[in-house]
Residue, then its C-alpha position, 0 to 999 in steps of 0.5 A: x756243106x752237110x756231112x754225110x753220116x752213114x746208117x748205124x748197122x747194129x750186129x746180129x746177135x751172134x756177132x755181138x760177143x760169145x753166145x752161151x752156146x758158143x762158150x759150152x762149145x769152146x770150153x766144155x764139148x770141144x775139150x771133153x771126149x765123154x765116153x758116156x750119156x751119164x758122164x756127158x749129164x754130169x759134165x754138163x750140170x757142173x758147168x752150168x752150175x759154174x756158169x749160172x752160179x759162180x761167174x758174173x757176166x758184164x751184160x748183167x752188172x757183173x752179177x751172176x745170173x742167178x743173182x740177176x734173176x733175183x732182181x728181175x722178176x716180174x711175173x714172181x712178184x705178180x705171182x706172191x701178191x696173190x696166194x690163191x693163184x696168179x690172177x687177182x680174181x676168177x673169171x667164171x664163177x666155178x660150177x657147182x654139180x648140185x645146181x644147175x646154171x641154165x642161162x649160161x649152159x649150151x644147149x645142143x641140137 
């Protein structure tokens, strides 16, 4: 007699574990009374700092994330193989004001 095997339900991204968002909630907005807007900018910036700098996440191999973003950066390593810019060659030609292109210009009317 086959088994019956029921779907595989995977978990919305909020039930998954703790966002970024809920942890700033939980340590740092829900336990400070800024008294503020500069005091509030400060708090904030330290505890991304210490979030992004100083404490590895397991989704990212225990690294920190500024150290993942180290490693994974696709769109910079594109980016340093060109020195003039990010695409390997221009696509238009660049217009020159001393002469005319009238094959390529639209003409009105």
């Amino acid at each position: 007699m086959p088994t019956r095997t029921s779907p595989v339900i995977t978990p919305a991204p909020r039930e998954r574990g703790v966002s970024i968002k809920g942890r700033l909630r939980d340590e740092l907005l829900n336990e400070t009374l800024f008294t503020s807007l500069a005091q509030a900018r400060v708090a904030l910036g330290c505890w991304r700092a210490d979030y992004n700098d100083a404490r590895p996440h397991s989704r990212l191999g225990w690294k920190t994330p500024s150290e993942f973003a180290l490693t994974c950066h696709p769109r910079r390593d594109l980016a340093l193989r060109y020195a003039e810019g990010s695409a390997p060659a221009p696509v238009a030609t660049t217009a020159r004001p001393d002469k005319s292109n009238s094959r390529g210009e639209l003409r009105s009317g």
